[in-house]
DODO-142838 format. One record per residue (C-alpha): x, y, z; residue number from 1; residue in three letters; chain. Coordinates in Angstrom, 1 decimal. Each point is the difference from the previous one (the first is absolute). Layout:
setor x:X | y:Y | z:Z | num:NUM | residu:ALA | chaine:A
...
END
This chain:
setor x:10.4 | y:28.2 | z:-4.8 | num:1 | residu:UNK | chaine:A
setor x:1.1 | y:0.8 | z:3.6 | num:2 | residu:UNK | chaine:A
setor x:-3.2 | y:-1.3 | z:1.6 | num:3 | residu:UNK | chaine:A
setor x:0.3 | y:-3.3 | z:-2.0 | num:4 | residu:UNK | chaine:A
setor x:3.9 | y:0.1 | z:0.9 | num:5 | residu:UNK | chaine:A
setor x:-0.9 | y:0.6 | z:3.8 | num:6 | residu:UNK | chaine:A
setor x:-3.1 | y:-3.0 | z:-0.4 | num:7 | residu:UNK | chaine:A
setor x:2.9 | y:-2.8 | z:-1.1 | num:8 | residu:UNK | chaine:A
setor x:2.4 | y:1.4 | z:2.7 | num:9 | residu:UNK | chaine:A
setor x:-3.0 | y:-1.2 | z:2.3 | num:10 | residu:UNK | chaine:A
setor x:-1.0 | y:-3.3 | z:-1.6 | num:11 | residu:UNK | chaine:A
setor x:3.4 | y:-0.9 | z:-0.7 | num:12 | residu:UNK | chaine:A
setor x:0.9 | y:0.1 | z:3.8 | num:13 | residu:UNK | chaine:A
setor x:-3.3 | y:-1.3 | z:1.1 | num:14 | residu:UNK | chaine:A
setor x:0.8 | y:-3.3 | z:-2.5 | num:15 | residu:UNK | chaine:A
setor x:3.3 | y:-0.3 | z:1.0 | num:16 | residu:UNK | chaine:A
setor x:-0.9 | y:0.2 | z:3.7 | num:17 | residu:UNK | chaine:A
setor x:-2.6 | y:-2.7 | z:-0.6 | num:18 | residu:UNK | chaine:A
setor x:2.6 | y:-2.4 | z:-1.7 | num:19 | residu:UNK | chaine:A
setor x:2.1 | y:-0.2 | z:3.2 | num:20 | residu:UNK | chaine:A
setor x:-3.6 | y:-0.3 | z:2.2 | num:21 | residu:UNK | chaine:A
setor x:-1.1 | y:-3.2 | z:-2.8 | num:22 | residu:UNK | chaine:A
setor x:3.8 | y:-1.6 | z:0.1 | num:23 | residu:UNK | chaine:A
setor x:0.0 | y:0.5 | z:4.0 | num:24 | residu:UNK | chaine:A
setor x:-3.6 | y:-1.5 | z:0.5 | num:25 | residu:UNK | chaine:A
setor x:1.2 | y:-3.0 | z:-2.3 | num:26 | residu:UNK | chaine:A
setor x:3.2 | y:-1.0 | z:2.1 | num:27 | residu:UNK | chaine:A
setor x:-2.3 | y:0.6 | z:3.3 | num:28 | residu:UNK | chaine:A
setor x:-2.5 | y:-2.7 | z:-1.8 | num:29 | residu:UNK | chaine:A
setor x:-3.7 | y:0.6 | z:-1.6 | num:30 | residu:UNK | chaine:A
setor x:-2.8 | y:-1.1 | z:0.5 | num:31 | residu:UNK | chaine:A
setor x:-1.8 | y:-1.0 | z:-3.3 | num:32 | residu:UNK | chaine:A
setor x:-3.8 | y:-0.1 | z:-0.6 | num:33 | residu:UNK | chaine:A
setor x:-2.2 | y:0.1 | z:-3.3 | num:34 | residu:UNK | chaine:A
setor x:-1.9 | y:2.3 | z:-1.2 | num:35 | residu:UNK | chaine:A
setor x:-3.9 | y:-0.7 | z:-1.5 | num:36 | residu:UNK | chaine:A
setor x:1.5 | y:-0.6 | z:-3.3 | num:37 | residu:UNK | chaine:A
setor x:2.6 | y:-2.0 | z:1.0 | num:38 | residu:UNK | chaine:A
setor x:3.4 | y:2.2 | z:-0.2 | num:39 | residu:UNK | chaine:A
setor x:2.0 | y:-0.5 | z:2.9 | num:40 | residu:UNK | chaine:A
setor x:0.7 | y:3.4 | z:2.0 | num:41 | residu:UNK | chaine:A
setor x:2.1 | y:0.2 | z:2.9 | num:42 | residu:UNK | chaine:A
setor x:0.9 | y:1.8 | z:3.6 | num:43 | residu:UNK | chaine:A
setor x:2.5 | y:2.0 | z:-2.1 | num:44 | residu:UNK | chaine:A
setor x:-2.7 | y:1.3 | z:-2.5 | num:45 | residu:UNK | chaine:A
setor x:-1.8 | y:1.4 | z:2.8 | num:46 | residu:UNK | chaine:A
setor x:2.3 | y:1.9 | z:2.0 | num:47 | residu:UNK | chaine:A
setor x:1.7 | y:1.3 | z:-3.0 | num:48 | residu:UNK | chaine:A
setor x:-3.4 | y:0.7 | z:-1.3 | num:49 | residu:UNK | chaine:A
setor x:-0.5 | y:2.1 | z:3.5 | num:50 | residu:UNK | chaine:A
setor x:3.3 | y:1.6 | z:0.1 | num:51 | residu:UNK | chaine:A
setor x:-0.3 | y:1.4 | z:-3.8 | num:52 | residu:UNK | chaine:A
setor x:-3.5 | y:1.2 | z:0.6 | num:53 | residu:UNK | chaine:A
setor x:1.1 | y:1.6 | z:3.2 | num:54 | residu:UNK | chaine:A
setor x:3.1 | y:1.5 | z:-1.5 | num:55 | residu:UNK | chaine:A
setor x:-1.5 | y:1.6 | z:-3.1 | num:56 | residu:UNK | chaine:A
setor x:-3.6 | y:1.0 | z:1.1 | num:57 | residu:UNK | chaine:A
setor x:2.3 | y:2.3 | z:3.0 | num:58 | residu:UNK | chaine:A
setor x:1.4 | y:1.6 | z:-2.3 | num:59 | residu:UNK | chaine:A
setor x:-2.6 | y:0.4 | z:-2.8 | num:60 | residu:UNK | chaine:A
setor x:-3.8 | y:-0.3 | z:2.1 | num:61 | residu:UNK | chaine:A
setor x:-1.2 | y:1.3 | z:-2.9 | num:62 | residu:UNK | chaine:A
setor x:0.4 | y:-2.4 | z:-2.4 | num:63 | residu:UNK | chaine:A
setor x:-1.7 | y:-3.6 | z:-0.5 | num:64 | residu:UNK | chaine:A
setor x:0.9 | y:-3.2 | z:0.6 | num:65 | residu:UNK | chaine:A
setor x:-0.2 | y:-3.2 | z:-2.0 | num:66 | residu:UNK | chaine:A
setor x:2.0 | y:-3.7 | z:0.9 | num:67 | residu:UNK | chaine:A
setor x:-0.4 | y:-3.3 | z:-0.4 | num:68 | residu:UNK | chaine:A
setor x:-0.1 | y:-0.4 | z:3.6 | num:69 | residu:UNK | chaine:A
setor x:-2.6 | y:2.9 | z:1.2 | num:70 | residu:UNK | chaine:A
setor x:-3.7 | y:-0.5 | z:-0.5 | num:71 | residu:UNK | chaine:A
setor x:-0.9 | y:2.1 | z:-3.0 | num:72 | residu:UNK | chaine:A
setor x:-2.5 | y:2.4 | z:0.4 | num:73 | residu:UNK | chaine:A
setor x:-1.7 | y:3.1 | z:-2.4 | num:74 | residu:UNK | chaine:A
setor x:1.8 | y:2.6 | z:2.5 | num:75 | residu:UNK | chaine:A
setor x:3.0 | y:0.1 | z:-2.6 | num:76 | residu:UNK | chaine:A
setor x:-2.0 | y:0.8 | z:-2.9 | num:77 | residu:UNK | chaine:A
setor x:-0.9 | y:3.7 | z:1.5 | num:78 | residu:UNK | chaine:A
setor x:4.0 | y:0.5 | z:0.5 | num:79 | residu:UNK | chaine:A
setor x:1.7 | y:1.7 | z:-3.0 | num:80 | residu:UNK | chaine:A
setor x:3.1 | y:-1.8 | z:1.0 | num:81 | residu:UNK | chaine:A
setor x:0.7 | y:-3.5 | z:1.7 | num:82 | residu:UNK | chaine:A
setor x:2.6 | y:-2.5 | z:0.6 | num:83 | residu:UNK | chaine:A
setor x:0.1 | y:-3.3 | z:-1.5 | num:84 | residu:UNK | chaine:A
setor x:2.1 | y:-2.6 | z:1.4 | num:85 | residu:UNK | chaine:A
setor x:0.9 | y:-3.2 | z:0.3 | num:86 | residu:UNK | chaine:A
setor x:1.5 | y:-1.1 | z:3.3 | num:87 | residu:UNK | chaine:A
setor x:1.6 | y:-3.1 | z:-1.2 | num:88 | residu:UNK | chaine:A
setor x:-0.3 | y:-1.1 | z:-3.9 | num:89 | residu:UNK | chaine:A
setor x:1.0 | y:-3.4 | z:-0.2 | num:90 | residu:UNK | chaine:A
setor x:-1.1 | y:-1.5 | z:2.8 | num:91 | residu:UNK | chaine:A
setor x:0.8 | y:-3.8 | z:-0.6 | num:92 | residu:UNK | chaine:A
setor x:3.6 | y:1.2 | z:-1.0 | num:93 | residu:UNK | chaine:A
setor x:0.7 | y:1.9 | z:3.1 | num:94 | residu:UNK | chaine:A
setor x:-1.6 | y:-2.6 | z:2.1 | num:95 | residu:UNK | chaine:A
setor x:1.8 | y:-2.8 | z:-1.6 | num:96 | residu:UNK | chaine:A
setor x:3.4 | y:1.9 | z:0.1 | num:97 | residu:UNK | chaine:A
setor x:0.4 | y:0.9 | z:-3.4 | num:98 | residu:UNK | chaine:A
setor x:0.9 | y:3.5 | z:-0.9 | num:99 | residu:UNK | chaine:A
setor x:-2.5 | y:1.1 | z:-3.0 | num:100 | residu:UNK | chaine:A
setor x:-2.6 | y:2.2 | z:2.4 | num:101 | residu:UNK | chaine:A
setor x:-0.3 | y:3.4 | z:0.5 | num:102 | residu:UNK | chaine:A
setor x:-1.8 | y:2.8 | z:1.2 | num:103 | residu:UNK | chaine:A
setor x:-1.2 | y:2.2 | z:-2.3 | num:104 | residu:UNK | chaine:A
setor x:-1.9 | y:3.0 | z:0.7 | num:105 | residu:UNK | chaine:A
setor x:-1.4 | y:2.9 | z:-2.2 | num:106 | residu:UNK | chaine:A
setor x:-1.8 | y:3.5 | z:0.6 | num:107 | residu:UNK | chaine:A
setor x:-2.6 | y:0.5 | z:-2.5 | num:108 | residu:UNK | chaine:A
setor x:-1.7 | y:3.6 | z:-0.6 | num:109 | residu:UNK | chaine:A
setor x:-2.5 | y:0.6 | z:-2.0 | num:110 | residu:UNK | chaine:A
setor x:-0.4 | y:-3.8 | z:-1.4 | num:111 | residu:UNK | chaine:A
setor x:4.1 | y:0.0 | z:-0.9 | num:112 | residu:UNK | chaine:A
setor x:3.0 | y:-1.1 | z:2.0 | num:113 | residu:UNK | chaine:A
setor x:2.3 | y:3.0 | z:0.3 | num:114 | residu:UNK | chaine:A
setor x:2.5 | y:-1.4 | z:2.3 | num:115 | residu:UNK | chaine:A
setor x:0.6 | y:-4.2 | z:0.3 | num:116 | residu:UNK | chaine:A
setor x:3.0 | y:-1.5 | z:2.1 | num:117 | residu:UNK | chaine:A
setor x:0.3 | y:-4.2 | z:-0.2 | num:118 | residu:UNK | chaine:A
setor x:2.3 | y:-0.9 | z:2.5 | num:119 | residu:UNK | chaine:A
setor x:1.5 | y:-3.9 | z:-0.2 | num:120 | residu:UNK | chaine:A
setor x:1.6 | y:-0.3 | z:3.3 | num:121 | residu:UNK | chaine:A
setor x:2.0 | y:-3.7 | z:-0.1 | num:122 | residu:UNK | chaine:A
setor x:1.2 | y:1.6 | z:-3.6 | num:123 | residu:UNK | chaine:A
setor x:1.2 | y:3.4 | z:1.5 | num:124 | residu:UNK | chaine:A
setor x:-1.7 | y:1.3 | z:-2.9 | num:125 | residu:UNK | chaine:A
setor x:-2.5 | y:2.9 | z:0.0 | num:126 | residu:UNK | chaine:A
setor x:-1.6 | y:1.6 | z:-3.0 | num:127 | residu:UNK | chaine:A
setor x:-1.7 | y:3.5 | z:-0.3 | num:128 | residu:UNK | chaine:A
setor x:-1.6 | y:2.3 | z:-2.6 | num:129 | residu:UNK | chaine:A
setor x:-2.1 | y:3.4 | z:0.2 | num:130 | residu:UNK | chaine:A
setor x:-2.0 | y:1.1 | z:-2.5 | num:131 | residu:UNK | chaine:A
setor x:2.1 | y:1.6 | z:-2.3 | num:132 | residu:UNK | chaine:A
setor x:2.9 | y:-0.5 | z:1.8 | num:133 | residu:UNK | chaine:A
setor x:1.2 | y:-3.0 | z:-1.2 | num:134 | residu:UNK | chaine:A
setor x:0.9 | y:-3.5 | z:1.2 | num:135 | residu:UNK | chaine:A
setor x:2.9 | y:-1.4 | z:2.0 | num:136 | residu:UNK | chaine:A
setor x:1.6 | y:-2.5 | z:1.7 | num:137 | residu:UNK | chaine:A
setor x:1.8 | y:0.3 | z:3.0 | num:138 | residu:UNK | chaine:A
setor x:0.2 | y:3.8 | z:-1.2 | num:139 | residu:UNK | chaine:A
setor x:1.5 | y:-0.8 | z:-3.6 | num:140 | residu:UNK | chaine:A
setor x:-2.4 | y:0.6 | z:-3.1 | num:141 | residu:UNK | chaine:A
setor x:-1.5 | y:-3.1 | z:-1.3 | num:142 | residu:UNK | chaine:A
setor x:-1.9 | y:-0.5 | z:-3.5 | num:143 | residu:UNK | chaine:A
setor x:-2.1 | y:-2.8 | z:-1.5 | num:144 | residu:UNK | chaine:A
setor x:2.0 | y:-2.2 | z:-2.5 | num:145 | residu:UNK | chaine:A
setor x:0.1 | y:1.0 | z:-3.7 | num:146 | residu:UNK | chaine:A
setor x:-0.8 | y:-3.0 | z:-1.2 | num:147 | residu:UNK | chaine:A
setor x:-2.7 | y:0.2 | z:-3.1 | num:148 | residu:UNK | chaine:A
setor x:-0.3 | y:-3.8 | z:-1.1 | num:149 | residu:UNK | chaine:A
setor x:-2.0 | y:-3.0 | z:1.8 | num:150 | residu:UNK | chaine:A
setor x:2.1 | y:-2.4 | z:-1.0 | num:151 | residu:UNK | chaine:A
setor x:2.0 | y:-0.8 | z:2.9 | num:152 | residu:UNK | chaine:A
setor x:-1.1 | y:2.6 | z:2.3 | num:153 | residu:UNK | chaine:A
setor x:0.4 | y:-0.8 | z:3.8 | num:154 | residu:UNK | chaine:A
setor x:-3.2 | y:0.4 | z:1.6 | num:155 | residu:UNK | chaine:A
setor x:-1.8 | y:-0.7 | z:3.1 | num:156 | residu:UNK | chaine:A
setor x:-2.7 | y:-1.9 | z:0.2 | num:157 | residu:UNK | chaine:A
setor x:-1.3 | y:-3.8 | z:0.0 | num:158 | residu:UNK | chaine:A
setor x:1.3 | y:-1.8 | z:-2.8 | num:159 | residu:UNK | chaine:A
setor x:-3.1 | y:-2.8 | z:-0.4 | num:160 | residu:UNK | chaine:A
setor x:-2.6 | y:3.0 | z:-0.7 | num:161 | residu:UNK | chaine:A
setor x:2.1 | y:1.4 | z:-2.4 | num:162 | residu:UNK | chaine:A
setor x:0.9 | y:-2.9 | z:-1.9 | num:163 | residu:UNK | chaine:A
setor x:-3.6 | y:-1.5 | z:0.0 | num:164 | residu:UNK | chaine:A
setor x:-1.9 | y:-0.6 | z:-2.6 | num:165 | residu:UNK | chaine:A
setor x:-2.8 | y:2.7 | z:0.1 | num:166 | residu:UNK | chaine:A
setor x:1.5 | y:3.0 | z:-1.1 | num:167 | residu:UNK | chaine:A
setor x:-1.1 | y:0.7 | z:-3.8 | num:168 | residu:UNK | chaine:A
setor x:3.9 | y:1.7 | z:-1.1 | num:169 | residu:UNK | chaine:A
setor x:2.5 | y:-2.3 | z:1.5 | num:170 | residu:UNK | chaine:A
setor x:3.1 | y:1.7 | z:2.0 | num:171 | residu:UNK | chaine:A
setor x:3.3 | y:-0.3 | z:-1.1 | num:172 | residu:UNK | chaine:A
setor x:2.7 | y:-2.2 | z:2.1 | num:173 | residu:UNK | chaine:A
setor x:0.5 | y:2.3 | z:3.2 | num:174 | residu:UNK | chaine:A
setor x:1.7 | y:-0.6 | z:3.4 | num:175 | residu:UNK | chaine:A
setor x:-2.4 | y:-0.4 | z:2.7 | num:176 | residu:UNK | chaine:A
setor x:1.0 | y:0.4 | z:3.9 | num:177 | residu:UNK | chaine:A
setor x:-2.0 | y:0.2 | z:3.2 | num:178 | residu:UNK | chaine:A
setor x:0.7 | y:2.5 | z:2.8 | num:179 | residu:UNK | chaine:A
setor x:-2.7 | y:-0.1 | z:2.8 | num:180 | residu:UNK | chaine:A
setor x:-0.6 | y:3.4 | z:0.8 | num:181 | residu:UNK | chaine:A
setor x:-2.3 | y:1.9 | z:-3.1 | num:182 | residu:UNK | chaine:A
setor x:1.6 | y:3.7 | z:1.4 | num:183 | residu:UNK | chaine:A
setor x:3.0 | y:-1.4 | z:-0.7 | num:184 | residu:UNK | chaine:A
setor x:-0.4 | y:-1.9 | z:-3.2 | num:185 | residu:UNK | chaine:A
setor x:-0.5 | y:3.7 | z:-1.4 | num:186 | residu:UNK | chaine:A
setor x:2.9 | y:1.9 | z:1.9 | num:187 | residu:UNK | chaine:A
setor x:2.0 | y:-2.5 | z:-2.0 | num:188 | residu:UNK | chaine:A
setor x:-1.9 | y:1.1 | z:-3.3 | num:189 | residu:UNK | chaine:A
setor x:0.9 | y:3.3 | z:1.0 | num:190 | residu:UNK | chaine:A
setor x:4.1 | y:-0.7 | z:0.5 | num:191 | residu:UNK | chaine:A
setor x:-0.1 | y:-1.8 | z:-3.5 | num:192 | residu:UNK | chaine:A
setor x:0.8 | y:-3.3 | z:2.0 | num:193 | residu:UNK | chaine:A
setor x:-2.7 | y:-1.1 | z:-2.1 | num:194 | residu:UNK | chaine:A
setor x:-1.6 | y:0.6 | z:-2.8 | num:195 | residu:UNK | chaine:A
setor x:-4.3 | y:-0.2 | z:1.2 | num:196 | residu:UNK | chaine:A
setor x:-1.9 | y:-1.8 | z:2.6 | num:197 | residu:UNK | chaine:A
setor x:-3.6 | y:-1.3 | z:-0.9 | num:198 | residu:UNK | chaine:A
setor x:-2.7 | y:-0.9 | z:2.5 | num:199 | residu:UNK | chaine:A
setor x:-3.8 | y:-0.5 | z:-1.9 | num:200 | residu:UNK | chaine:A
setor x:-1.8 | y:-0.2 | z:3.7 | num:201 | residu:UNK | chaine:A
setor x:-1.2 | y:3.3 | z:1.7 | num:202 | residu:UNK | chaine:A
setor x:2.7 | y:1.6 | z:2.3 | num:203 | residu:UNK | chaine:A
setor x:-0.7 | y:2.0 | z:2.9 | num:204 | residu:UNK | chaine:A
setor x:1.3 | y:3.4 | z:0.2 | num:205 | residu:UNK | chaine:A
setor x:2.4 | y:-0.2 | z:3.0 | num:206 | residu:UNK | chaine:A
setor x:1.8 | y:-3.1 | z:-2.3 | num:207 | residu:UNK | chaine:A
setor x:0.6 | y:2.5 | z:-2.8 | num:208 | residu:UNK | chaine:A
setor x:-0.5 | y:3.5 | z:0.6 | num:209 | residu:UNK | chaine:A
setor x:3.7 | y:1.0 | z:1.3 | num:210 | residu:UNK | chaine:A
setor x:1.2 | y:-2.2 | z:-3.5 | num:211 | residu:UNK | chaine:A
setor x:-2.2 | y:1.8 | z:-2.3 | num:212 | residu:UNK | chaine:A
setor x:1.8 | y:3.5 | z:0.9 | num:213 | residu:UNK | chaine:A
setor x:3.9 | y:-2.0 | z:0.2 | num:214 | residu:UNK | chaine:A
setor x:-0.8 | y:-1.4 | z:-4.0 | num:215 | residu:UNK | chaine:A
setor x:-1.7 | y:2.9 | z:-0.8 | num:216 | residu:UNK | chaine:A
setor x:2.7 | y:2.5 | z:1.3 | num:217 | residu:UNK | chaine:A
setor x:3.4 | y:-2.4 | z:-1.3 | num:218 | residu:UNK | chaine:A
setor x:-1.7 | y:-0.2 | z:-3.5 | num:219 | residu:UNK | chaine:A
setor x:-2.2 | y:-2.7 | z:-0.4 | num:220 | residu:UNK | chaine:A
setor x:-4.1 | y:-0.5 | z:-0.5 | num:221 | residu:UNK | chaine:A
setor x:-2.7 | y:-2.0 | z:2.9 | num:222 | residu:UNK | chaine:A
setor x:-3.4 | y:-0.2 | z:-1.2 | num:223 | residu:UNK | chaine:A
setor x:-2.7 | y:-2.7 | z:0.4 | num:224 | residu:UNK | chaine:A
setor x:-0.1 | y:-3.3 | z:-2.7 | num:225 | residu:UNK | chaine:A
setor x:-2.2 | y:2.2 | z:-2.4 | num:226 | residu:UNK | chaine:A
setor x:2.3 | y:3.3 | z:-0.2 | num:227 | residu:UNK | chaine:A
setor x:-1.8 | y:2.0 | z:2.9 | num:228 | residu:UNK | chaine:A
setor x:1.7 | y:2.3 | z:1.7 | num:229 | residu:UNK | chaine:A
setor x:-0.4 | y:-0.5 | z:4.2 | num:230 | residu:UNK | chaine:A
setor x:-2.0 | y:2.2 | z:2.6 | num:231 | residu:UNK | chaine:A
setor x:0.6 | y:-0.2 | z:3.3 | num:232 | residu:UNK | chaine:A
setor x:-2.3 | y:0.7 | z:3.6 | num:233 | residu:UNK | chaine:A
setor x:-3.1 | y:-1.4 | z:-2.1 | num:234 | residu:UNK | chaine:A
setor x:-2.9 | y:-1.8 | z:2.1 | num:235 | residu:UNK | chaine:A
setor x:1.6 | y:-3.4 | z:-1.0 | num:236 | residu:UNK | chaine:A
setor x:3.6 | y:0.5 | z:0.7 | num:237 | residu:UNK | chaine:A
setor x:1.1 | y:-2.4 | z:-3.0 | num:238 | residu:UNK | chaine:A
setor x:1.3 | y:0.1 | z:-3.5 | num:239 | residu:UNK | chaine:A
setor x:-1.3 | y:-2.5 | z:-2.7 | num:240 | residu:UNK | chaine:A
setor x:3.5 | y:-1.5 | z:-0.9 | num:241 | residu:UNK | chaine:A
setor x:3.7 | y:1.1 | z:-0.1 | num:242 | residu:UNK | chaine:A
setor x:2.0 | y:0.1 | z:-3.0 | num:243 | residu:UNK | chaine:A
setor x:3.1 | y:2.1 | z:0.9 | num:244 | residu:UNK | chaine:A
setor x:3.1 | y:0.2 | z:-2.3 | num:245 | residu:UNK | chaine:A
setor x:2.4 | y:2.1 | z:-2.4 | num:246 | residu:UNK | chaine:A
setor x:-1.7 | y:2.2 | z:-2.3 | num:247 | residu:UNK | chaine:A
setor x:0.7 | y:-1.8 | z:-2.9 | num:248 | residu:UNK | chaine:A
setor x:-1.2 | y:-3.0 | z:1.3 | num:249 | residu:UNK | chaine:A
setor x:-3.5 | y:1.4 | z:1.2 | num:250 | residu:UNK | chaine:A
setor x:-1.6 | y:0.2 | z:-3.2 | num:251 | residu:UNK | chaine:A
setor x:0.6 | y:-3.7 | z:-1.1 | num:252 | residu:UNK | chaine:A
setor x:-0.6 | y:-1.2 | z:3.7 | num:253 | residu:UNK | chaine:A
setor x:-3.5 | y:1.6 | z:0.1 | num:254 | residu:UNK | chaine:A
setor x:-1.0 | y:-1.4 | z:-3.9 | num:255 | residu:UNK | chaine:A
setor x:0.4 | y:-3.4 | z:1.2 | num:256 | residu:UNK | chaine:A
setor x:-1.6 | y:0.6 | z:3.5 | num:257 | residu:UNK | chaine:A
setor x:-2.9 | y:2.2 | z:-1.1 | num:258 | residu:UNK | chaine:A
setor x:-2.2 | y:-2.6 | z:-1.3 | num:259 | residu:UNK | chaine:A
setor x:-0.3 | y:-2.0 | z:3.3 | num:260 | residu:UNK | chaine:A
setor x:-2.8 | y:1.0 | z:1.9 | num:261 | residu:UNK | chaine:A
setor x:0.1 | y:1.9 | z:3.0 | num:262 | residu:UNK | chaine:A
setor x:-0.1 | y:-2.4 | z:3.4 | num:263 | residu:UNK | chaine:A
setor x:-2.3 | y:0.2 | z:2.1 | num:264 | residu:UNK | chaine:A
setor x:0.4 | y:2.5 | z:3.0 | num:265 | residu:UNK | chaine:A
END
């Protein structure tokens, strides 16, 4: 575990030192375009997009490298080992001044995350995890909530597609809430601040590859809609869906989910 332990020490500074670079770029004022698909990005992506990559690939060159905010290319799929990051998750809350973004970022080896690190700078909060090292935050052992009933559950996720009219086994009364950034809906899965965040539309891997090791290492279950476990530093750098929650709760989540059909990628 000391080469994971030594990778976390590294993302772990690298995140932090990219939360002071986003909130100073945001008080010197951004400038705001849109991407093809419409998602606004910002000055502040890039340049913490630049300094991460700069950072991490100095100290690893061996390793790949996958963002939201670096051309993809098939380079990364002959490295054993790459980063996955995120420079800022929740853009529209960081740009609008609210405080649910982050920066997560992940190393993946072998098509796991060993080491994960999502750093929520206006909080002061930063989780971690290694693989079989447990999960934390701000150094102090965290675990997914015990909870083992639907009914009441606190989950992430939006309320009008769970309380529609197409799914074939009803849900139970729950309490739905929003937070903008996905990484961090499930670092707050994996503190037991809630109880499961759902999300039926693909994800891309830099939203929810440092969460998967967090819930997985505090106690808790992330798999697709259908039950399917996640692989990561595939040709498409997406999963199907997310349903992350406690381990009781995975089981009933997934028999109600399961029969919607997969979206399209």
């Amino acid at each position: 575990m000391s080469d994971f332990a030594a990778d976390l020490d590294l993302i772990r500074d690298a995140a932090e030192a990219a939360g002071r670079l986003a909130l100073a770029e945001r008080d010197a004022g951004l400038k705001v375009w849109s991407k093809s698909g419409g998602s606004p990005v910002t000055s502040a992506d890039m340049a913490v997009d630049q300094l991460l990559k700069d950072t991490l690939l100095s100290a690893r060159p061996d390793h790949g490298w996958l963002s939201e905010e670096t051309a993809d290319n098939a380079d990364r799929l002959s490295n054993r080992r790459i980063f996955v990051v995120d420079p800022i998750d929740g853009t529209v809350a960081y740009m609008k001044g609210k405080p649910w973004w982050c920066i997560p970022i992940a190393i993946v080896e072998d098509g796991r995350p060993v080491a994960a690190v999502i750093h929520a700078p206006a909080l002061g909060e930063t989780f971690t995890a290694t693989l079989g090292g447990g999960a934390s935050l701000q150094g102090r052992p965290i675990t997914a909530s015990d909870t083992t009933d639907l009914d009441d559950a606190s989950v992430l996720a939006d309320a009008r597609l769970m309380e529609g009219p197409h799914w074939i086994e009803p849900w139970p009364a729950m309490r739905f809430e929003k937070r903008n950034a996905i990484a961090y809906r499930m670092a707050l899965v994996a503190a037991g601040a809630f109880d499961a965040a759902i999300n039926l539309t693909p994800k891309w891997d830099w939203d929810v590859c440092a969460g998967c090791l967090i819930v997985e290492e505090a106690g808790g279950r992330v798999s697709d809609h259908h039950g399917r476990a996640w692989s990561f530093n595939q040709a498409d750098p997406r999963q199907n869906s997310l349903v992350c929650s406690a381990p009781a709760l995975h089981p009933l989540i997934v028999r109600r989910t399961a029969p919607i059909p997969l979206a399209p990628r």
